[in-house]
ROROGU-358103 format. One record per residue (C-alpha): residue number from 1; residue in three letters; y, z, x. Coordinates in nm, 3 decimals, always signed. Layout:
N
   n res       v       w       u
 NUM ALA       Y       Z       X
...
//
This chain:
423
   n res       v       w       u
   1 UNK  -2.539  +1.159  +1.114
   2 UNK  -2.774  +1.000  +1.390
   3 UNK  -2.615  +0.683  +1.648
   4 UNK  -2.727  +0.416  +1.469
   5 UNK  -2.603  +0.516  +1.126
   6 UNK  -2.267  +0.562  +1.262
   7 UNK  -2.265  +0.230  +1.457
   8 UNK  -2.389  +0.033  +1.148
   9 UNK  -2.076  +0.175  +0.968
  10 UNK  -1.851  -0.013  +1.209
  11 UNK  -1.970  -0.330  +1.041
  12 UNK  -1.778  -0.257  +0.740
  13 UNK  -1.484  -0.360  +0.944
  14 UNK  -1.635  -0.686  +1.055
  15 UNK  -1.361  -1.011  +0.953
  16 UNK  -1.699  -1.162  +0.767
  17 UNK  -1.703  -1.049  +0.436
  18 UNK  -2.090  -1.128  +0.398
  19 UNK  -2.136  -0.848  +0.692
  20 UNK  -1.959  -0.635  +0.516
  21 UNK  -2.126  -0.650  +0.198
  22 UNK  -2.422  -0.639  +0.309
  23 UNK  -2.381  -0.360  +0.525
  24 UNK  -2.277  -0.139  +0.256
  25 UNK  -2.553  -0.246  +0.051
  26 UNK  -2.761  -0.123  +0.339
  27 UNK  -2.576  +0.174  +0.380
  28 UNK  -2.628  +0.273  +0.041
  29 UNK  -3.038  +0.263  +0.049
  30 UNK  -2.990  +0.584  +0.315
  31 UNK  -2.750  +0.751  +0.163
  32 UNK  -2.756  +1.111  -0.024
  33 UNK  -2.474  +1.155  -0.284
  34 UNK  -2.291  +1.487  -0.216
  35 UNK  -2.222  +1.753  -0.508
  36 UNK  -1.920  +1.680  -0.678
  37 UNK  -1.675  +1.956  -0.803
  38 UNK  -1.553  +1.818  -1.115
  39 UNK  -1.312  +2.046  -1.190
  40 UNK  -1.077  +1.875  -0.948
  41 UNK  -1.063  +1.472  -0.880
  42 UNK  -0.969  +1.338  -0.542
  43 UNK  -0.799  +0.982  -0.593
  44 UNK  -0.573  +0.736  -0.415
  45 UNK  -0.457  +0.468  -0.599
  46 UNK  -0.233  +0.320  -0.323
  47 UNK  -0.468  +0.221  +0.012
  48 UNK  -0.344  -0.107  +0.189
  49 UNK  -0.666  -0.219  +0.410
  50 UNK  -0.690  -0.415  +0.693
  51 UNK  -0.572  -0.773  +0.495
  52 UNK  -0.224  -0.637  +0.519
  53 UNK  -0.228  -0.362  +0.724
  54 UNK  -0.428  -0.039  +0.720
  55 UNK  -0.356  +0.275  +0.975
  56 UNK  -0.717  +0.301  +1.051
  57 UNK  -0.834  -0.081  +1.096
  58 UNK  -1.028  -0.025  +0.727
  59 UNK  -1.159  -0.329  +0.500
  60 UNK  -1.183  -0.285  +0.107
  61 UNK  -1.518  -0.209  +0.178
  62 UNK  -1.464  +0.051  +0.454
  63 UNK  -1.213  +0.202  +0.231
  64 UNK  -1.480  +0.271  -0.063
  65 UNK  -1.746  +0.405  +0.177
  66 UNK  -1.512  +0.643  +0.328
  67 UNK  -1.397  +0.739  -0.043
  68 UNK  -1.795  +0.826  -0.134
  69 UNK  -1.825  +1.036  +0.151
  70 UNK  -1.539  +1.191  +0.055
  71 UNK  -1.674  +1.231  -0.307
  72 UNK  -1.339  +1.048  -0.465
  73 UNK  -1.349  +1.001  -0.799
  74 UNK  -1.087  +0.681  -0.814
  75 UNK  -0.962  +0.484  -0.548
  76 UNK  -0.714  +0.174  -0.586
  77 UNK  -0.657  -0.120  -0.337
  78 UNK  -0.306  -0.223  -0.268
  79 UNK  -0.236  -0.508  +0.001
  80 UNK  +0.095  -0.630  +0.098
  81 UNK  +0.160  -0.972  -0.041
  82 UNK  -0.214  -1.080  -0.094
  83 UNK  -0.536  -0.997  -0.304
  84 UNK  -0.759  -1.122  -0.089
  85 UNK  -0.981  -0.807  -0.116
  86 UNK  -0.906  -0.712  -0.490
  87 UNK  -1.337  -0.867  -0.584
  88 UNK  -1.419  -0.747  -0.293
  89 UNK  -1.351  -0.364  -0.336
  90 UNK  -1.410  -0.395  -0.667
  91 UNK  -1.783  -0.453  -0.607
  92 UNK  -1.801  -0.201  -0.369
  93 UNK  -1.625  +0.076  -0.605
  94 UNK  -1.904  -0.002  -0.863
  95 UNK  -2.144  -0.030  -0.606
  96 UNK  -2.002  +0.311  -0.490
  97 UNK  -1.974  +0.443  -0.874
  98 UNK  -1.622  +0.501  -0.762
  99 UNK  -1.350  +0.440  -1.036
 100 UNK  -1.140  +0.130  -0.856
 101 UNK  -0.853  -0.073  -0.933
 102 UNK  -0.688  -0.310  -0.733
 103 UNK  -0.360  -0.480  -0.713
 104 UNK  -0.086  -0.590  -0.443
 105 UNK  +0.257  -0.483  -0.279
 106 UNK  +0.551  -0.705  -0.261
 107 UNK  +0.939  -0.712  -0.228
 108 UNK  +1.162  -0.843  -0.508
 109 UNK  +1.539  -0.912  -0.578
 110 UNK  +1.730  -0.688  -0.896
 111 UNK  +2.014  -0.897  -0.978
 112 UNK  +2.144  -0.606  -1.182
 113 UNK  +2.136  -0.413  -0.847
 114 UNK  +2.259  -0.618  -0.597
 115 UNK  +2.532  -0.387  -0.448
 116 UNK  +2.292  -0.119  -0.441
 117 UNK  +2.012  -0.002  -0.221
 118 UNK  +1.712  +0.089  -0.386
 119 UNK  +1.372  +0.155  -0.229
 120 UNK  +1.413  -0.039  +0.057
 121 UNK  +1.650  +0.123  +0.280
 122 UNK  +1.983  -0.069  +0.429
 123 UNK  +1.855  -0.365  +0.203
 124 UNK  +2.078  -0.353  -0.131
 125 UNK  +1.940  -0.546  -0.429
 126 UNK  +1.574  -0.548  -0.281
 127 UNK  +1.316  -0.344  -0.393
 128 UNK  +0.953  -0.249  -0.314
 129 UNK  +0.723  -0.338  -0.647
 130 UNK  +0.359  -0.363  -0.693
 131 UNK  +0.134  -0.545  -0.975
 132 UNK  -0.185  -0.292  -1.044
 133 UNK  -0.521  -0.404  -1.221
 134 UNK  -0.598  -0.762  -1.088
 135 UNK  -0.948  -0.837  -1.157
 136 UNK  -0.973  -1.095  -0.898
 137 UNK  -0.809  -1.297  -0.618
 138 UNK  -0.840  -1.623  -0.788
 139 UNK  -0.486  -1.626  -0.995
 140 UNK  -0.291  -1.847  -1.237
 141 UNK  +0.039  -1.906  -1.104
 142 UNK  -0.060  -1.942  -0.720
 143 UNK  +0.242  -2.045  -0.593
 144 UNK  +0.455  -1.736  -0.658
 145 UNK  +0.146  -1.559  -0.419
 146 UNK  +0.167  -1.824  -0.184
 147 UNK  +0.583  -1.774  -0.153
 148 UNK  +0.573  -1.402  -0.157
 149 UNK  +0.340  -1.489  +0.178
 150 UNK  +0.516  -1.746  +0.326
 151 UNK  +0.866  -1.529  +0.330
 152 UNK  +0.701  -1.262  +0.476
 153 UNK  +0.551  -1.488  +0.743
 154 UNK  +0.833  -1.673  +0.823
 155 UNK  +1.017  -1.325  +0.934
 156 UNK  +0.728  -1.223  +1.146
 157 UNK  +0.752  -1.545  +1.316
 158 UNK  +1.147  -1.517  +1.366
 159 UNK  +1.089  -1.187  +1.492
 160 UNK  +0.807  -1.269  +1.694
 161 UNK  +1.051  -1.532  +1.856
 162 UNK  +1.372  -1.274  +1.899
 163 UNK  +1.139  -0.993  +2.058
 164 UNK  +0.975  -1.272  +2.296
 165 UNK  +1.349  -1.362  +2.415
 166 UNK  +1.432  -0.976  +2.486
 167 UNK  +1.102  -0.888  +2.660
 168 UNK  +1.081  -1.185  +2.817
 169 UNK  +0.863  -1.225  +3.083
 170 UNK  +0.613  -1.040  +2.851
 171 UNK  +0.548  -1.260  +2.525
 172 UNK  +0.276  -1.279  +2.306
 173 UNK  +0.142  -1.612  +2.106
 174 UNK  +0.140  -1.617  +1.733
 175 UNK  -0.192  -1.824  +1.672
 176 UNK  -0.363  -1.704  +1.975
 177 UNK  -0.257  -1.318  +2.010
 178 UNK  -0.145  -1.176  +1.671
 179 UNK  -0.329  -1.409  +1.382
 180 UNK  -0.667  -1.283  +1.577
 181 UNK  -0.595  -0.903  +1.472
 182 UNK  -0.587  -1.004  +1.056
 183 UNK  -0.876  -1.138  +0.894
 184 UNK  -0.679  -1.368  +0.649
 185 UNK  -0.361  -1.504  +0.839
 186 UNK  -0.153  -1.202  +0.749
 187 UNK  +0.023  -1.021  +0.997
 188 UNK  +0.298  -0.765  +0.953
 189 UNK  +0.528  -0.605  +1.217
 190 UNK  +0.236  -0.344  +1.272
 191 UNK  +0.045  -0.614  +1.429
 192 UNK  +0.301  -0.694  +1.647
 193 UNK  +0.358  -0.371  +1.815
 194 UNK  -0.038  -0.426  +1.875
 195 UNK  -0.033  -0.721  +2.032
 196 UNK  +0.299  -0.631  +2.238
 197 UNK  +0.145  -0.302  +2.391
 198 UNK  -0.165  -0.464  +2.454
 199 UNK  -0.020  -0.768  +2.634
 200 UNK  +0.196  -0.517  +2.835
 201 UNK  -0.111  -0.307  +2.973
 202 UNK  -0.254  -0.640  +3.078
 203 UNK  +0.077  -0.786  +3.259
 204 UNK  +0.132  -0.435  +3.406
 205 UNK  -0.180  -0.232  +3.512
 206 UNK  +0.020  -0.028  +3.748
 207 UNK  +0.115  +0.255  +3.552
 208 UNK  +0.468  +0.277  +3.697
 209 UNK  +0.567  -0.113  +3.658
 210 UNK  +0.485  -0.070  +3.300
 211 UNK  +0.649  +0.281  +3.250
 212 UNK  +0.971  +0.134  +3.407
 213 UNK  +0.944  -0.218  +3.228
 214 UNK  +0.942  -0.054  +2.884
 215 UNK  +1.216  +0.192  +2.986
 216 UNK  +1.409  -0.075  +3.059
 217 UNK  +1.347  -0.257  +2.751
 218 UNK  +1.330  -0.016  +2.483
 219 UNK  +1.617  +0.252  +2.651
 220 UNK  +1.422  +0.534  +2.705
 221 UNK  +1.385  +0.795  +3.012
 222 UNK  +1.062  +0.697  +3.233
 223 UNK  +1.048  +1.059  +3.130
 224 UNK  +1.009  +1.015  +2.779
 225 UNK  +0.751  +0.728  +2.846
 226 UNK  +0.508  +0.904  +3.047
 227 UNK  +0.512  +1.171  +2.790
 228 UNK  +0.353  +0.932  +2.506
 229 UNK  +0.197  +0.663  +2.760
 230 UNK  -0.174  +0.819  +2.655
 231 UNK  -0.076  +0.773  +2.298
 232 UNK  -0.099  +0.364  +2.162
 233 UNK  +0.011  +0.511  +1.805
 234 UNK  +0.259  +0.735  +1.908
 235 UNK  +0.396  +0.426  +2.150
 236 UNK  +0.335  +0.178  +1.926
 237 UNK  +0.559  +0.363  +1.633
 238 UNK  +0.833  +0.363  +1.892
 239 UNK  +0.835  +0.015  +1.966
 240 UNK  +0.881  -0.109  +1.598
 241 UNK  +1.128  +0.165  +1.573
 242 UNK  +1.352  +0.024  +1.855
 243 UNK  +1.277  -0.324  +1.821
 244 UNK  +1.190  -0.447  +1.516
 245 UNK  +1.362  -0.225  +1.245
 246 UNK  +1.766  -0.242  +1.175
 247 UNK  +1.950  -0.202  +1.515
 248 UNK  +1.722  -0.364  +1.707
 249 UNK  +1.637  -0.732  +1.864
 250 UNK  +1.415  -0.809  +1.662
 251 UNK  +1.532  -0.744  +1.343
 252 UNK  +1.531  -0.940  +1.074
 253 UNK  +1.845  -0.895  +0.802
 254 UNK  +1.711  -0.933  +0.450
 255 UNK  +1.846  -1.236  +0.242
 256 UNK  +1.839  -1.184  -0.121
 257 UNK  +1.820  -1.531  -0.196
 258 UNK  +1.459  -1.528  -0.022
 259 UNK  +1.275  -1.339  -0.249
 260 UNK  +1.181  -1.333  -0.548
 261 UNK  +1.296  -1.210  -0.872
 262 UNK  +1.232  -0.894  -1.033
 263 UNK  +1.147  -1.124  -1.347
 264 UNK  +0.984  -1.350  -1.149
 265 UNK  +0.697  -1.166  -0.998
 266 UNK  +0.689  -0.954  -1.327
 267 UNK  +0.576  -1.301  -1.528
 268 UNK  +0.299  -1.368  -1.224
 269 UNK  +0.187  -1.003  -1.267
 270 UNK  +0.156  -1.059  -1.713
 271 UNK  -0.031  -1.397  -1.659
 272 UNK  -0.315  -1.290  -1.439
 273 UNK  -0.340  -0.984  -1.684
 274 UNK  -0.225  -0.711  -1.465
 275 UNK  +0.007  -0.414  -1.528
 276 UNK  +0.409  -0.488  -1.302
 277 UNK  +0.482  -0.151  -1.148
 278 UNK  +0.808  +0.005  -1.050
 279 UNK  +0.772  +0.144  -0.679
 280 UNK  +0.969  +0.497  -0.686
 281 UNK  +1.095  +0.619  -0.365
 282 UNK  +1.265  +0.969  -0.382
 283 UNK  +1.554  +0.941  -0.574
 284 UNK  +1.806  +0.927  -0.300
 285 UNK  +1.974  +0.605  -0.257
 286 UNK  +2.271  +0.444  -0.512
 287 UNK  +2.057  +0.266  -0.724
 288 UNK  +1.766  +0.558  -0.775
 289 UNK  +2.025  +0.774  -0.841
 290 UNK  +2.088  +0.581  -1.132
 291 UNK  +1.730  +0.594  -1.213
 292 UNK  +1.758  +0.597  -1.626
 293 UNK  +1.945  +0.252  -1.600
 294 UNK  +1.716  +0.085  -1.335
 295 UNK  +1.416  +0.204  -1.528
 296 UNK  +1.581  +0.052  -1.851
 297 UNK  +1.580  -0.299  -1.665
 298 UNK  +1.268  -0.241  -1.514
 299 UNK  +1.141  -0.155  -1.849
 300 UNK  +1.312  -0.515  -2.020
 301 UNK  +1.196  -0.704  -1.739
 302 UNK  +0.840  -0.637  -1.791
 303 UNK  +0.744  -0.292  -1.622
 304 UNK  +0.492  -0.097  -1.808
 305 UNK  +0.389  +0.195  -1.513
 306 UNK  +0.581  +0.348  -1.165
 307 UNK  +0.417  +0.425  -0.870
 308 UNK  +0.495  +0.740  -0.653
 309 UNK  +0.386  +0.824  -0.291
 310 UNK  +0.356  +1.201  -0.323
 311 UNK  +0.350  +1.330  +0.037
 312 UNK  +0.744  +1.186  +0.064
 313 UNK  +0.872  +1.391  -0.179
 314 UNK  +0.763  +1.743  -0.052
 315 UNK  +0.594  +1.749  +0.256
 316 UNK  +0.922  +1.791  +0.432
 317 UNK  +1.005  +2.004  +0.746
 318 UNK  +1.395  +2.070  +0.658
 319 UNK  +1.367  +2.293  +0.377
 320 UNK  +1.732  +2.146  +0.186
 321 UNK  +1.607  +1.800  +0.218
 322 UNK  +1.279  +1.904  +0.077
 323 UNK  +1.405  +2.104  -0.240
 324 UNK  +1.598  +1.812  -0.330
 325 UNK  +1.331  +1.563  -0.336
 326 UNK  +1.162  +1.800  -0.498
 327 UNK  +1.433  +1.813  -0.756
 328 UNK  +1.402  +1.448  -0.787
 329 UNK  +1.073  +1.379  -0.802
 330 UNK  +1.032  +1.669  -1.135
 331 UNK  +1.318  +1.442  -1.279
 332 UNK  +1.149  +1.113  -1.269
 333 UNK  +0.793  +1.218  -1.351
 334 UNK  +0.961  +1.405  -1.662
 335 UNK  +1.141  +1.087  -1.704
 336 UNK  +0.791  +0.895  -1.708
 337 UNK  +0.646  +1.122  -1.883
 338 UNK  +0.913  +1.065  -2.150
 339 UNK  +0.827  +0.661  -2.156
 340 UNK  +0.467  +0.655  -2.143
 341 UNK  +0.468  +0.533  -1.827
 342 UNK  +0.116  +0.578  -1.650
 343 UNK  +0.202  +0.730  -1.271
 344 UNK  -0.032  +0.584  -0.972
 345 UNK  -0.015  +0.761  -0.660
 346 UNK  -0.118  +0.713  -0.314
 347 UNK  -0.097  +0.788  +0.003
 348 UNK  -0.064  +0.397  +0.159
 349 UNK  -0.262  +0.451  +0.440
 350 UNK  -0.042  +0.180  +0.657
 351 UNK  -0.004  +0.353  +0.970
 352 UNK  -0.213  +0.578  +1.227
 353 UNK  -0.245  +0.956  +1.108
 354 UNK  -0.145  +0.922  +0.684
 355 UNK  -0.352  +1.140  +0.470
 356 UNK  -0.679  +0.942  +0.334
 357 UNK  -0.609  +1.176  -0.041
 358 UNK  -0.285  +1.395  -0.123
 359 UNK  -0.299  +1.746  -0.157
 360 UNK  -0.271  +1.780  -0.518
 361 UNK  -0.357  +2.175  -0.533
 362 UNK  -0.050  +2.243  -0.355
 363 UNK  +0.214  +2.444  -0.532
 364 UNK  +0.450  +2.141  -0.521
 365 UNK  +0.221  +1.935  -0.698
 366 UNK  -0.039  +2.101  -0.881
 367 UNK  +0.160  +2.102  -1.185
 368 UNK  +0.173  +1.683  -1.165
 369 UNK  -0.169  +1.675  -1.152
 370 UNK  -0.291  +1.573  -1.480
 371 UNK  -0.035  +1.318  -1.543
 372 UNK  -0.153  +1.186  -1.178
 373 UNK  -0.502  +1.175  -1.337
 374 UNK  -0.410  +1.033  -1.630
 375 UNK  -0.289  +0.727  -1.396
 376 UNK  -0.596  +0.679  -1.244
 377 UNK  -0.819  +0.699  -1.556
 378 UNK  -0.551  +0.445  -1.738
 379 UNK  -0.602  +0.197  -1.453
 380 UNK  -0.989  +0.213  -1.428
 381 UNK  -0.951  +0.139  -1.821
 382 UNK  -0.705  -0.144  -1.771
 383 UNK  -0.948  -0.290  -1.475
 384 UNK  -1.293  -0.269  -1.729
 385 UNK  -1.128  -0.367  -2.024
 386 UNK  -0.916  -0.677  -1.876
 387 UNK  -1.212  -0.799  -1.682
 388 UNK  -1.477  -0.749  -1.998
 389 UNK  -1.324  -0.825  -2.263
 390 UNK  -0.933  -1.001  -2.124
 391 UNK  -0.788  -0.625  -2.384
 392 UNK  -0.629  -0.451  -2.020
 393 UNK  -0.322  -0.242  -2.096
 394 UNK  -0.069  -0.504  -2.095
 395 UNK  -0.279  -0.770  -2.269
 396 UNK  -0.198  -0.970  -2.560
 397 UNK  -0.410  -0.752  -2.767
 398 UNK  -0.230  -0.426  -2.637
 399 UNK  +0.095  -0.524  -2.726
 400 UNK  +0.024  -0.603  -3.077
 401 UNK  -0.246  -0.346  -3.148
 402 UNK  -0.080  -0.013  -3.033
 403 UNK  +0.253  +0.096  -3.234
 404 UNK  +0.365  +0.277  -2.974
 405 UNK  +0.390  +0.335  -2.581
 406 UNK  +0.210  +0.690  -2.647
 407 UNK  -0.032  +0.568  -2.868
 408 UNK  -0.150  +0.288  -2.569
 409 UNK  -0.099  +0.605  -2.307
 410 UNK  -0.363  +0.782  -2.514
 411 UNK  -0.604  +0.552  -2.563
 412 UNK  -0.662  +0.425  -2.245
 413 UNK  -0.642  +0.711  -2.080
 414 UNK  -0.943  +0.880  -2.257
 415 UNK  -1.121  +0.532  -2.233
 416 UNK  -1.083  +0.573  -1.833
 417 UNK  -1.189  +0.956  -1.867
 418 UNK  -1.459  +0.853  -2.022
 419 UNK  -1.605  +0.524  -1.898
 420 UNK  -1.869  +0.594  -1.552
 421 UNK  -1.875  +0.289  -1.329
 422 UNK  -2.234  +0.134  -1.367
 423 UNK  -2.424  -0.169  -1.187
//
């Protein structure tokens, strides 16, 4: 790959969306499709990009070149409280002839579980949840968007305000330092850590005023400092960890009466035609151990799929902790699998060093596969059908056409096995 290719893919990336489509538009005249092996899929239908927050600084766009490259046969978009790049990668996925759906990442409150943690850990009653299969960013019901943004906001601007008044003399500016590193006015505590460590290297060039002013702060040996002082992921993960998560400064206690409702966000999700999606963790905390009963009011409230993040449930060092997340994990997908309840995985992709695909041909979950499949063909046929024809998988149409939860299962799975993205 010669200078000038590579440098033209940086413009992907650029915060002007025209750039970026026509850059890949550009990058597409010069490029030579790889074989494929069909005979197994790579897919990730859970990639935040860099409207949230993505690991690698990646826009829809980015994400979808880096997928062809990769020869991927689905990919799915899914941002953290906005859609603003759900048309976006859509284009670029049929541009691509990638099989894309899109969709977006929120917290909730479960009444029913309000003494119980969930997904989100330390946080009872709130719970991670995602709507998959929006066709576009431009939404009925706007205001439950807009207030899903504004909470989470509001907290980065508390926190911004508690870490300034521990750090002080080194503070950072919310319009001028951390809205800069988003493209639409959505930062998240990865951001933060960005703009801290950054302003730090400016305030303290000499190496030894800034290893002892973060020793200080954070309670670490100038030891342990120096170790990781070459490494801005590495140090950045450590400052979130000691000041913005539970235990430190600038943490921010979750208040069930600011979010929204499980029901809520499930009736935004049904009127913009998209499919509300139960975010599994691992089966751990009080209220996934009682996974048949949360399902059940996930299920009444509106939930017609789950989403699992493979790579937590089995690529895990202690081998006890491991065999019981595998344990888990076989008992919810068998508990999906019971339901009709598509499965999209991912990998996230929101923070330095994730995987860009899981390993699906590993022993642990090579036997998953096909259901995993299954997920992605169902929500490329949700994504065509909704957007062609307004007949997606939780459409009126669905509802009243199929007699059962298999016989929806079925059909749009082999619709999405057998539809090719075309121009």
């Amino acid at each position: 790959m010669d200078f000038n290719y590579v440098n033209e893919e940086t413009l992907l990336n650029h915060f002007d969306v025209s750039v970026r489509n026509d850059t890949i538009r550009s990058l597409l005249e010069k490029y030579q499709q790889k074989s494929t092996d069909i005979s197994f899929r790579l897919f990730n239908l859970h990639c935040h990009s860099f409207f949230s927050y993505n690991g690698y600084g990646l826009s829809p766009t980015a994400l979808v070149w880096k997928a062809l490259q990769n020869n991927f046969y689905a990919l799915g978009l899914v941002d953290f409280d906005v859609l603003d790049g759900v048309e976006e990668f859509l284009t670029s996925c049929n541009l691509c002839k990638i099989k894309g759906c899109a969709g977006f990442e929120t917290r909730i409150f479960v009444p029913q579980f309000a003494k119980h943690e969930i997904n989100s850990p330390g946080e009872p009653g709130i719970s991670y949840h995602i709507g998959m299969g929006f066709i576009t960013q431009k939404v009925k019901k706007i205001n439950v968007l807009n207030k899903l943004k504004k909470i989470a906001q509001n907290r980065i601007q508390i926190m911004i305000e508690r870490v300034n008044n521990y750090l002080s003399p080194l503070t950072i500016n919310y319009e001028k330092e951390v809205l800069p590193l988003t493209p639409a006015g959505n930062p998240t505590e990865r951001h933060l850590c960005t703009a801290y460590y950054e302003k730090s290297k400016q305030q303290f060039p000499d190496e030894k005023e800034f290893v002892h002013f973060w020793s200080e702060k954070i309670k670490i040996s100038e030891a342990d400092i120096e170790k990781i002082i070459t490494n801005p992921v590495e140090f950045q993960n450590l400052l979130r960890a000691k000041l913005m998560k539970a235990g430190g400064p600038g943490y921010v206690l979750a208040k069930v009466e600011n979010f929204p409702t499980l029901i809520e966000v499930n009736e935004f999700i049904l009127a913009n035609g998209a499919i509300p999606t139960f975010a599994w963790l691992d089966g751990t905390s009080s209220g996934e151990q009682n996974i048949e009963e949360l399902l059940n009011i996930m299920i009444a409230s509106g939930v017609y799929a789950v989403n699992i993040i493979p790579d937590r449930n089995w690529n895990i060092k202690n081998p006890e902790q491991k065999q019981i997340k595998l344990k888990n994990l076989d008992n919810f997908i068998s508990l999906a699998r019971e339901l009709f309840l598509p499965i999209f995985i991912g990998t996230e992709l929101n923070a330095p060093g994730q995987k860009f695909v899981d390993n699906l041909d590993t022993p642990e979950l090579k036997p998953y596969y096909q259901l995993f499949l299954d997920g992605a063909h169902i929500a490329y046929a949700h994504t065509i059908l909704e957007k062609t024809a307004g007949m997606g998988f939780t459409s009126y149409w669905s509802r009243n056409y199929f007699a059962s939860n298999k016989e929806r299962y079925e059909f749009f799975k082999e619709i999405g096995e057998r539809m090719t993205p075309v121009l």
